[in-house]
N, C-alpha and C positions, 0 to 999 in steps of 0.2 A: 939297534936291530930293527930290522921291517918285520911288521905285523901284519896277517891279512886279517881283516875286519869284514864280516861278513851281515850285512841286514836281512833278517827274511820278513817280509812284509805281511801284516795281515788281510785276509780276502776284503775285499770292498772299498779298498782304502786312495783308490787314484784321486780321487779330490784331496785329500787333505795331503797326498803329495804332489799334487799341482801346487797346492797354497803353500808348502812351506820347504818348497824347491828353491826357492832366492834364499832362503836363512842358511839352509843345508849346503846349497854348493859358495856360499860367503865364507863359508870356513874349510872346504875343502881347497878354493882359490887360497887362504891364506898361509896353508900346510904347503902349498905349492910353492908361494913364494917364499918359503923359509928352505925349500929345496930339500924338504920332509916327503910328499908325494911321490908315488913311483905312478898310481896309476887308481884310476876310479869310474865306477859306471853302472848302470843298474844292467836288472837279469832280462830283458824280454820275456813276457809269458809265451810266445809263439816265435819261431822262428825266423824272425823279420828286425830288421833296423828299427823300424817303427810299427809299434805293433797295434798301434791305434785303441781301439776300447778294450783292446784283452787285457793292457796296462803290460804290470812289472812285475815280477816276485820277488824283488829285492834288490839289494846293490852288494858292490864288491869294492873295499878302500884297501889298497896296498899302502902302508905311508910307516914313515921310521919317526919311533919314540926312542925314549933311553931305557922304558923296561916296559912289561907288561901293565903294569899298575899305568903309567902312563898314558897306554894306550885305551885302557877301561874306563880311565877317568874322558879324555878325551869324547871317547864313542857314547858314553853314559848321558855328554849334552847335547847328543845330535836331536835339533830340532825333528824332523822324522820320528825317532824313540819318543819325544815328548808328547808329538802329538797322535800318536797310535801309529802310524804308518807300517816304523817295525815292530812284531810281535817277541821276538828275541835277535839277539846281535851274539854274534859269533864272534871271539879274537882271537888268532890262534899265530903263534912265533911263526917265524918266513925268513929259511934261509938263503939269499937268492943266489944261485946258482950262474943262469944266462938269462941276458946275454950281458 
């Protein structure tokens, strides 16, 4: 089943996800290549592609486990949650509809 995975980031935190954006997206590349991925990417804090010093207020991971537990265990080692980035992670069942 797809899961969406939801990061909301804590205020202050664009350094430590600069520093630990190569750990976090090594394992999103890895869900990808096991053809688990559906889609992934953080929130902009302002309405731009690149929002420059305003930073991010979080990410969003669509990606198929075999259950919830799965998915918790998964999101529980995102480098990110380790080192403060996210303040809580969201996982919530995703039945995909389209396309």
């Amino acid at each position: 089943m797809w899961y969406a995975i939801t990061g909301h980031d804590n205020p202050g935190t664009a350094g430590l996800r600069s520093t630990n954006r190569a750990a976090h997206l090594a394992r999103l590349h890895e869900l990808h290549e096991r053809g688990k991925l559906f889609l992934a990417g953080p929130f902009p804090a302002i309405d731009s592609e690149d929002p420059g010093p305003a930073g991010y207020t979080g990410s969003l991971i669509v990606a198929e486990f075999d259950d919830i537990a799965a998915a918790r265990l998964w999101a529980d080692a995102d480098p990110y949650l380790a080192a403060g980035v996210y303040r809580e992670v969201e996982i919530r069942p995703l039945r995909k509809v389209l396309p």
